[in-house]
C-alpha positions in Angstrom: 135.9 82.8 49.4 138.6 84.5 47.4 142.3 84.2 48.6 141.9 87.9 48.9 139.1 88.1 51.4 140.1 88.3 54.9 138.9 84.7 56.5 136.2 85.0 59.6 138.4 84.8 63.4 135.4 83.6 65.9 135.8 85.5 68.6 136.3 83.5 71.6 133.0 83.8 74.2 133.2 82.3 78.1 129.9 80.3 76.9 129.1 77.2 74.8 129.3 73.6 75.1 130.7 72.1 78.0 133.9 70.1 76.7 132.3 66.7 77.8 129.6 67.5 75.4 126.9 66.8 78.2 125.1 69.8 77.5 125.3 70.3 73.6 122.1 69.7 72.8 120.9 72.9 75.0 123.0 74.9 73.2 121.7 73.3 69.7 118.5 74.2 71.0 119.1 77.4 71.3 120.4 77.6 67.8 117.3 76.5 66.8 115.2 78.8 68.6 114.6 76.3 71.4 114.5 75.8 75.2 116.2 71.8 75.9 116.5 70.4 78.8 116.8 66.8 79.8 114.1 64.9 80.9 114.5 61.4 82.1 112.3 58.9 80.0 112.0 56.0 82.6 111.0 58.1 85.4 110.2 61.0 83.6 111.9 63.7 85.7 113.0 66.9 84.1 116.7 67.4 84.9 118.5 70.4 85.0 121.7 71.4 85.0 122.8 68.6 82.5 123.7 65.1 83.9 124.7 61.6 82.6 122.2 60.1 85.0 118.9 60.8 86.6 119.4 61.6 90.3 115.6 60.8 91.0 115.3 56.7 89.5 119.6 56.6 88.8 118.4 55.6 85.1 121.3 56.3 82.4 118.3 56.8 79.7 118.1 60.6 79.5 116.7 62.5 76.6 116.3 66.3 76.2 112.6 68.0 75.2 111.8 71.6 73.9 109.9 72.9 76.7 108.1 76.9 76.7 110.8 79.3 77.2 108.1 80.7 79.6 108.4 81.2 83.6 108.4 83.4 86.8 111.3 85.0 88.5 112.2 83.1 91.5 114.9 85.3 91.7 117.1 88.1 90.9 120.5 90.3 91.6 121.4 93.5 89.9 125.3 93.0 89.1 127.0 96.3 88.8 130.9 94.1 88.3 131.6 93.2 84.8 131.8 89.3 85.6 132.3 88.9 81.9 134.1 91.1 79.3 130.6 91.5 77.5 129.3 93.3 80.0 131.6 95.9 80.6 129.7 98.7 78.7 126.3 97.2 80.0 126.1 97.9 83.7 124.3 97.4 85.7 122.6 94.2 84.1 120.2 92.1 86.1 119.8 88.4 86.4 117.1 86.2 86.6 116.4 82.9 88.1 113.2 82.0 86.3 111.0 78.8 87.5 109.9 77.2 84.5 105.9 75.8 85.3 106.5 73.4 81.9 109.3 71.7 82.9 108.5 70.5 86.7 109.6 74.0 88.5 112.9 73.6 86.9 115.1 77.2 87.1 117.5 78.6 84.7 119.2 81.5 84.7 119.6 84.5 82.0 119.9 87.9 81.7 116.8 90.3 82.3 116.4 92.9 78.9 113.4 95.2 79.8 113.7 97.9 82.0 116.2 97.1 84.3 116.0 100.8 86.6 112.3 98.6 87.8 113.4 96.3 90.0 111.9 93.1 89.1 109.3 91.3 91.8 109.4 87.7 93.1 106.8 85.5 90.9 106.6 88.4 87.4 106.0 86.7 84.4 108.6 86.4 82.1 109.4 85.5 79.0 112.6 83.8 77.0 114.2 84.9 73.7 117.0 83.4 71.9 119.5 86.4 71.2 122.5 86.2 68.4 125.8 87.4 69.9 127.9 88.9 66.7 131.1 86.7 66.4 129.6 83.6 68.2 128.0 80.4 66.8 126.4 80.5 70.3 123.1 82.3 71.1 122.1 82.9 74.7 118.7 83.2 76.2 117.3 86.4 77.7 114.7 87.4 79.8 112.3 90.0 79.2 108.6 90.4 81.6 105.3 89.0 80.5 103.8 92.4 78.4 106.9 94.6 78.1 108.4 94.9 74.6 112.4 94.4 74.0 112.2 97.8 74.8 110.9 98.0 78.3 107.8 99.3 77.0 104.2 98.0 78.2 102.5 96.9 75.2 
């Protein structure tokens, strides 16, 4: 970088690791084009949100695991507030609880992409991407329904 090239600001986001560091390595996950969470390697007990200890055997011996960023929607809520600054030009937005079947019925929440006028139904399919926010080192995963492109277009 030259002294005459302006020098990259990040822009500060409301998401990202937690400043205890208990949950960086779901958001290096995501980086990488992964779904972490933590799974408890004495009991084996998939734990989520983060934790130091495993609330099932009280073991400290917690690891995380790359599970399919694929689920069903337990639940949903079309938000027509701006909760975040992002979100301001995209109302209404929709969010998703999903059920994840390959991590013990864990849920995790996101953001629902495809076509958000249909309301979405207890138990669709759905499945996770990993989408780049411009001016963040922090990715964030979306939603979209099993068979509907980014779009909100049936294949």
């Amino acid at each position: 970088m030259t002294a005459t090239e302006p020098v990259p600001v990040p822009v500060p986001v409301p998401w990202g690791p937690a400043p205890d560091g208990l949950d960086q390595q779901y958001w290096d996950g995501l980086v990488a084009g992964e779904l972490r969470l933590q799974r408890c390697t004495s009991c084996r007990t998939w734990i989520w949100g983060p934790q130091a200890i495993c609330g099932h055997c009280h073991s400290f011996d917690i690891g995380w695991e790359t599970v399919e960023p694929v689920g069903t929607v337990y639940s949903w809520n079309r938000s027509w507030y701006p909760y975040m600054e992002e979100y301001a030009n995209n109302l209404p937005y929709v969010t998703v609880l999903v059920e994840l079947p390959h991590a013990g019925g864990r849920r995790v929440l996101g953001i629902l992409t495809d076509d958000i006028e249909a309301d979405p139904a207890i138990g669709d399919r759905v499945v996770g991407s990993f989408e780049s926010v411009e001016g963040s080192p922090w990715p964030l995963l979306r939603w979209r329904r099993a068979g509907a492109t980014s779009e909100g277009e049936d294949r």
